[in-house]
C-alpha positions in Angstrom: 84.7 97.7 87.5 84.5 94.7 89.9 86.5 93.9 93.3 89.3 91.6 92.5 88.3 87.8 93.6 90.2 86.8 97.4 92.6 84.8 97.5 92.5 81.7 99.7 94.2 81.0 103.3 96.2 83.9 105.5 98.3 86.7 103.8 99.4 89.9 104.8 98.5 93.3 103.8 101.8 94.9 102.6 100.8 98.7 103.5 100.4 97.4 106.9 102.9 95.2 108.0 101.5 92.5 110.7 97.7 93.1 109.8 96.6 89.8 107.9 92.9 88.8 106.0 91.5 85.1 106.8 89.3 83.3 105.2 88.4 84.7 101.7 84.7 86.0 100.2 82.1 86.8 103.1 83.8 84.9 105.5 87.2 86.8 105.5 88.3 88.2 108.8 90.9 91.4 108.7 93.5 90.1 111.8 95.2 93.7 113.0 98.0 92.6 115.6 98.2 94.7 119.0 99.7 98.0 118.6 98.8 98.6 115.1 95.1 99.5 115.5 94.9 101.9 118.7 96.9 103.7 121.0 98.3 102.2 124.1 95.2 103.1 127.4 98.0 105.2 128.6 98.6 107.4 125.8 97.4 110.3 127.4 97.2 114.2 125.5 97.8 117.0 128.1 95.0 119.1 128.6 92.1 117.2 127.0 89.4 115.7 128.7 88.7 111.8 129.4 86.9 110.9 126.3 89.6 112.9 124.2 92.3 111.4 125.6 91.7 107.9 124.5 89.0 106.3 122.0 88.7 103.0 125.1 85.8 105.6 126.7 84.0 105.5 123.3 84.6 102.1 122.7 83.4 100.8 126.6 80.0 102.4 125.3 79.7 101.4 122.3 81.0 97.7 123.1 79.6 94.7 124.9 81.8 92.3 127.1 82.0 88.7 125.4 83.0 86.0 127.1 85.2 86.5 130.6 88.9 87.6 129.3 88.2 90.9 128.7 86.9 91.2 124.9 84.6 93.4 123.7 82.8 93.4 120.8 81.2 95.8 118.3 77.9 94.2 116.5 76.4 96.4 113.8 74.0 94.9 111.3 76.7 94.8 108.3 80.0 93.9 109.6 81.1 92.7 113.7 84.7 93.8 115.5 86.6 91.9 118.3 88.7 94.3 120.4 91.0 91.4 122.5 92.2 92.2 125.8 95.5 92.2 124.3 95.3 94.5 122.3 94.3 93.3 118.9 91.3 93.8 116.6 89.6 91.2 114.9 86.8 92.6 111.8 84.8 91.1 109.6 81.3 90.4 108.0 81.2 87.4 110.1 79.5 86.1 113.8 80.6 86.8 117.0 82.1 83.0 117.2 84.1 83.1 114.1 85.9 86.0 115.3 86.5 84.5 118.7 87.9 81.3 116.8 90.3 83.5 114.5 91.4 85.6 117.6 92.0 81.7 119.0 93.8 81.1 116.3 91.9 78.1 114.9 90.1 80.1 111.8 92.2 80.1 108.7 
C-alpha cells in the first residue's frame, strides 16, 4: 500500500484545472494559479464580522511578509506556503527560496 512514485518535470492535476506539481519526491512544489485557491479580498458575506468575511485576517496573522512585493509566507516545521500578491499559492515540503524561485518561475 505505497504512494505511487512522481513523475518528473510540471504536469497538471486534472481535478483541478490550472493547479500544477513541480519538481517530483521532496522537492515537489503544488503551483495553484490565482483564483483557484481563495476568494477574491472583496468577497464580502452580509452580516458577518471581519475575520468571517475573508480568511486574509487569518492569514495576515498567521503569515510573515517575505521579501518587498507583498508575499507572505506560512513556515510550519513539516511543509512551507507562498501566498503571492497576485493571488496565487505556492506549497510544498521545501525552503522559503525554492518557493520564491517556482513563484519566479525558474523551478521546474
Amino acid at each position: 500500500c505505497g504512494l505511487p512514485a512522481p513523475r518528473r518535470g510540471s504536469r497538471p492535476d486534472r481535478t483541478n484545472p490550472g493547479v500544477t506539481v513541480l519538481g517530483s519526491g521532496w522537492a515537489s512544489v503544488l503551483a495553484i494559479p490565482a483564483g483557484a485557491g481563495l476568494p477574491e479580498p472583496s468577497a464580502r458575506q452580509p452580516g458577518a464580522t471581519q475575520v468571517e468575511r475573508s480568511p486574509y485576517g487569518m492569514l495576515n496573522s498567521l503569515t510573515s511578509p517575505i521579501g518587498n512585493t507583498g508575499d507572505r509566507l506560512l513556515r510550519t516545521a513539516v511543509v512551507n506556503a507562498l501566498l503571492t500578491a497576485d493571488g496565487r499559492i505556492f506549497i510544498g515540503a521545501v525552503s522559503p527560496a525554492l518557493l520564491q524561485a517556482a513563484a519566479a518561475g525558474t523551478y521546474k
